[in-house]
C-alpha atoms as one frame of an Amber mdcrd trajectory, in Angstrom:
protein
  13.176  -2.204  -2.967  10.877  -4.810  -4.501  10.693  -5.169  -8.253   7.962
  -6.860  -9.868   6.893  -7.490 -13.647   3.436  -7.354 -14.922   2.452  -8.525
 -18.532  -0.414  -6.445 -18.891  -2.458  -3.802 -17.244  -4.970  -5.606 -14.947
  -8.202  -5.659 -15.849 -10.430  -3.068 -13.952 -11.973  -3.705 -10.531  -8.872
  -6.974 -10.516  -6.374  -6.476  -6.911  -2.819  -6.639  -7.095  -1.817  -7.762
  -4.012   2.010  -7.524  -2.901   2.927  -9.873   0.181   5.904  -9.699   2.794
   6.366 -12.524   4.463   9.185 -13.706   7.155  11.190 -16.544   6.345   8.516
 -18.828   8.426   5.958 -18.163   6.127   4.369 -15.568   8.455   2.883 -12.431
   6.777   4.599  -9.445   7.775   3.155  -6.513   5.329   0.151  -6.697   2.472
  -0.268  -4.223   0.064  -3.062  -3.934  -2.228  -4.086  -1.996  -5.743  -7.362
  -1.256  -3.934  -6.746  -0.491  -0.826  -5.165   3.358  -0.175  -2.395   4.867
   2.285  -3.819   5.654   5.438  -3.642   9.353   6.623  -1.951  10.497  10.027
  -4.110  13.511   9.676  -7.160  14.868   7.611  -6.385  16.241   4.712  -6.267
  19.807   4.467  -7.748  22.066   1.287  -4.587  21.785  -0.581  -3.198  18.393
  -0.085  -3.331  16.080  -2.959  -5.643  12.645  -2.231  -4.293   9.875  -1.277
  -2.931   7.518  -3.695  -3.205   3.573  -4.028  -0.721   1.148  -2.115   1.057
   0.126  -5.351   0.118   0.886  -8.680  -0.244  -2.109 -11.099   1.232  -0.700
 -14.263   2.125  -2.921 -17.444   6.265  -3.977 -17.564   8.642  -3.829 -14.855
   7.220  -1.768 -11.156   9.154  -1.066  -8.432   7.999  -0.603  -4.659   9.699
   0.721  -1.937   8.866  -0.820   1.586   9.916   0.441   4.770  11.277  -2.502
   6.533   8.531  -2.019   9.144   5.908  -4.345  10.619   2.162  -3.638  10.433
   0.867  -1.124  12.326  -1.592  -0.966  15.013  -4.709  -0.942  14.467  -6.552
   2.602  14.395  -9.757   3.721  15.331 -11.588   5.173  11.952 -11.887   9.163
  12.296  -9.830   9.591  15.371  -6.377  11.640  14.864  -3.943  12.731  17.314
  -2.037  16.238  17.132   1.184  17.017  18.818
């Protein structure tokens, strides 16, 4: 888990950005307040949307990261079923 304080609410249309880097320096994992969490699958009529990386809120946030590398890159309306 990654805690992380905040002040104040950002300003509108302003990124968060949470960074994961290895101890070289080398980025690992980016998150972003603008950016949301990619789909495996299209959503069907009664899934919720999907929500933003992280959510800056005001005070102390917590974000949960799943230890894994970045993912490869995927083709943009392409899904694969089992």
């Amino acid at each position: 888990m990654i805690y992380y304080y905040l002040k104040d609410v950002p300003k509108v249309g302003t990124e968060t950005k949470l960074e994961i880097l290895d101890p070289t320096g080398k980025l690992i994992r980016k998150y972003s307040s603008t950016e949301t969490e990619l789909l495996d699958e299209p959503l069907g009529p009664d899934d919720k949307k999907p929500e933003k990386e992280i959510k800056p809120d005001a005070g102390l946030n917590r974000f949960v990261w799943d230890l894994r590398y970045e993912d490869a890159h995927r083709i943009p309306g392409y899904y694969l079923w089992e």
